[in-house]
C-alpha positions in Angstrom: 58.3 79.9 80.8 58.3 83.1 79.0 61.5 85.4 78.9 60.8 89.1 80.2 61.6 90.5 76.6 59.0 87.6 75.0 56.3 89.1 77.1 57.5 92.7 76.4 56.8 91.9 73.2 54.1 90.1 73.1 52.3 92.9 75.1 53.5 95.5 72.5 53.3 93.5 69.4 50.2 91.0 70.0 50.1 87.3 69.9 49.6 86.0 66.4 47.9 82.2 67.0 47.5 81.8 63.0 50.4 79.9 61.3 52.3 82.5 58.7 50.9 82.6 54.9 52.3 80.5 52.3 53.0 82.7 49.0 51.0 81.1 46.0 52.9 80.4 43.2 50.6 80.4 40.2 50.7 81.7 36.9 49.1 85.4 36.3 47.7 84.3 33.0 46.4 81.4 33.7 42.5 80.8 34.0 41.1 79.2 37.2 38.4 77.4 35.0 38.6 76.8 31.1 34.6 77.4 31.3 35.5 81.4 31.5 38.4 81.9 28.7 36.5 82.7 25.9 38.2 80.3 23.2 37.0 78.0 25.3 33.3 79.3 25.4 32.7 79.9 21.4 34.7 77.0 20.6 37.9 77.8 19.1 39.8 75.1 20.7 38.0 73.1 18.1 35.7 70.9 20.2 32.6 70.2 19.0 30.4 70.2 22.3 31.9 73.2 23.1 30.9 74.6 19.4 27.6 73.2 19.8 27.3 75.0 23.0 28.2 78.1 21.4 25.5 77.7 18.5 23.2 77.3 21.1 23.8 80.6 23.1 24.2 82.5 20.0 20.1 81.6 19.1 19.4 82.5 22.2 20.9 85.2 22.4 19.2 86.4 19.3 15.6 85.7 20.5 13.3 88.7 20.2 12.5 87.8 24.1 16.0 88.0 24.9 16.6 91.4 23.5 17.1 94.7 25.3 15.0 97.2 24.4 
């Protein structure tokens, strides 16, 4: 059973059922998805899908129906 100061505090304080937070330890710089760095998007990492890929956005980018006006 409960002390008298455990429910003291737990009637001042609240009863937290959720297990504590673990701190992340990640890298600030780092980039969740490769997709989103932008080397990676135009191809400067030197693959050739990805430079493909790149040629490809880059015409359609340039369409006259893609253009803002």
């Amino acid at each position: 059973m409960a002390t008298d100061n455990e429910i003291q505090y737990a009637i001042m304080n609240g009863i937290n059922f959720g297990g504590q937070k673990k701190a992340k330890k990640e890298d600030p710089n780092k980039v969740k998805t490769k997709a989103r760095k932008k080397g990676y998007q135009t191809g400067a990492h030197g693959s050739g899908a990805a430079k493909h890929k790149a040629e490809i956005r880059q015409r359609v980018k340039s369409r006259a129906s893609q253009q803002r006006h």
